[in-house]
Structures are given as structure tokens and as C-alpha cells.
C-alpha positions in Angstrom: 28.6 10.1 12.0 27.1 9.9 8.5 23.8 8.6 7.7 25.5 5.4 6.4 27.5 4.9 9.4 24.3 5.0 11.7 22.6 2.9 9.1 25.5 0.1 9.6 25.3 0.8 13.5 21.3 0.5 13.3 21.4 -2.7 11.4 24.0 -4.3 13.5 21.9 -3.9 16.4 18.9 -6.2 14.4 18.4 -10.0 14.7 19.0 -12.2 12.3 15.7 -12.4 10.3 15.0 -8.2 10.8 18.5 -8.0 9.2 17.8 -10.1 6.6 14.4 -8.3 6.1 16.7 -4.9 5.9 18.9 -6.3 3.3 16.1 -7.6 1.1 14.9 -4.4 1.1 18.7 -2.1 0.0 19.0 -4.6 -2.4 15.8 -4.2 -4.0 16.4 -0.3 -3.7 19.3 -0.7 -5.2 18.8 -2.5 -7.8 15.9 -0.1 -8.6 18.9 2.7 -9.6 20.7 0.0 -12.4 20.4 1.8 -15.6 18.4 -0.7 -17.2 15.2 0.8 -15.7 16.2 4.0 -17.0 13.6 5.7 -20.2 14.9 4.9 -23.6 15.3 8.0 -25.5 12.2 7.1 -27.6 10.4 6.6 -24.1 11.3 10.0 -22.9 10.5 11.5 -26.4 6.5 9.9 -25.9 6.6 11.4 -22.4 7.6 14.7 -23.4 5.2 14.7 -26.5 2.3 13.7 -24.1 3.0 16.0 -21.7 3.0 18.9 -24.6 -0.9 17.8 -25.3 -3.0 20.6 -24.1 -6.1 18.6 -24.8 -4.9 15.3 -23.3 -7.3 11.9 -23.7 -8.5 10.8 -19.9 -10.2 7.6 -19.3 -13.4 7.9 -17.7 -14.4 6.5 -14.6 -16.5 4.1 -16.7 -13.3 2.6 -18.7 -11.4 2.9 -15.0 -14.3 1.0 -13.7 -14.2 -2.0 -17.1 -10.7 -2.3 -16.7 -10.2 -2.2 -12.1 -13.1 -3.1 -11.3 -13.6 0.1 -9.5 -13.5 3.6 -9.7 -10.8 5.7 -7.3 -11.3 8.3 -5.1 -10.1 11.8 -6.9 
């Protein structure tokens, strides 16, 4: 039995509104893989050229703070 078979089998077993609740969720999942949300080639460029900075710029907890509300936990 595959994964997707006991999936089907796991889901079949589920009331109505669990089920629904399941297929909410795959759909969501699956639209998350649509190529639309890929990087643009200029995205991955800025990725890539940020990545490459040895001295990176890091907001402080004081602009996390001005901007959340809080600071978070390291």
C-alpha cells in the first residue's frame, strides 16, 4: 500500500466536517507547489547576492522591538 493509498483509506474513515477540514488543508498544500510562488530570476539573483555578503546588515533588537513590538528569543 502506498502512502497515497493509506492517505485515501485514512480519510475515508473521517466524518464529514474532519474530511472537509483534510481537504482544506491538500488543497492549500497544493496550491502552495503552483509555479507562481516560485522566485523570479531577479528574486533568486538578490538572494544569492545577499547570501554572498560577508558583512551582512542585521536589525537590532531595538528596530525588531519598533517594528513587532517585541524582541524574540535567540
Amino acid at each position: 500500500m502506498t502512502v497515497l493509498d493509506s492517505f485515501l483509506a485514512f480519510t475515508a474513515r473521517l466524518d464529514e466536517a474532519d474530511r472537509a477540514a483534510v481537504e482544506e488543508t491538500l488543497a492549500a498544500i497544493m496550491e502552495s507547489f503552483d509555479p507562481r510562488h516560485d522566485f523570479t530570476p531577479a528574486e533568486l539573483e538578490e538572494i544569492e547576492r545577499r547570501l554572498a555578503d560577508p558583512n551582512p546588515a542585521i536589525a537590532s533588537d531595538d528596530d525588531i522591538r519598533r517594528i513587532f513590538g517585541h524582541a524574540f528569543d535567540r
